[in-house]
N, C-alpha and C positions, 0 to 999 in steps of 0.2 A: 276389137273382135268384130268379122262379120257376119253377119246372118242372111241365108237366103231359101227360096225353096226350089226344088228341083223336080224331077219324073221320073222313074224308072219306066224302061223299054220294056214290052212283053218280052224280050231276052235279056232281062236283066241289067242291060247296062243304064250307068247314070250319068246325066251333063253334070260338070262342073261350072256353077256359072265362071265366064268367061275373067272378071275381075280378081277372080279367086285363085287362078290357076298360073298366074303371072308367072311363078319357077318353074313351075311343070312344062315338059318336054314328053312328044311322042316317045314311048317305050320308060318312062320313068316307073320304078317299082312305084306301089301305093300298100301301104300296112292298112288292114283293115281290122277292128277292132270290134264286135259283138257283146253287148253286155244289156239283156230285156230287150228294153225296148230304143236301146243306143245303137248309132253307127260311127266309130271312127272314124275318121281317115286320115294319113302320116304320109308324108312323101318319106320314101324310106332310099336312103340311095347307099352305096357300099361307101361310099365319102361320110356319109353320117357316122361319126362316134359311138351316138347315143342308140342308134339303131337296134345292136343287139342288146343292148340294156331293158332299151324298152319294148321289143320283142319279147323277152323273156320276161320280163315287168308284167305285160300282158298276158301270157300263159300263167305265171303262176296265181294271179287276180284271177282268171276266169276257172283256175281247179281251185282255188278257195272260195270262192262264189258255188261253184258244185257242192263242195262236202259242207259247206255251210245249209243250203238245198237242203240236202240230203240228212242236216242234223246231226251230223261226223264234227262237232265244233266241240273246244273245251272251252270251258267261262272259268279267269282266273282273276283277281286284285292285277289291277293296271302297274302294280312295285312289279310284281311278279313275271306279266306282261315284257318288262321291258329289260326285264333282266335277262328273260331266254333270249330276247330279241340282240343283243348286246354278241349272243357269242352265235348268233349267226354270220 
């Protein structure tokens, strides 16, 4: 894994350090991912597989992340948990 740190521009935009960006190509999608005080970033291309998986992955994390917020959550025994889980 690597770690660096970066600037955002008074409009918004962000450098990638240069080391990190090896696949990346001018006009590639990038998925951005919001959660607090996190920022994703996915190089997200239509060749990706996993793409819409984890597009959708991410949507439904960030509206369970809301109704949990908001105290919209059940608390069940982890048997029980995983049994609803089973027949999604």
């Amino acid at each position: 894994m690597e770690v660096a740190i970066t600037r955002m521009s008074s409009r918004g935009q962000v450098v990638i350090p240069a080391g990190m960006r090896d696949d990346l190509h001018e006009g590639d999608k990038i998925l951005v991912i919001q959660n607090k005080d996190q920022i994703i970033l996915k190089k997200a291309t239509k060749a990706d597989k996993n793409f819409e998986k984890d597009f959708e992955f991410a949507k439904r994390t960030e509206d369970a992340w809301k109704s949990y917020e908001k105290g919209e959550f059940v608390s069940m025994p982890a048997v029980k948990f995983l049994e609803r889980l089973s027949k999604c």
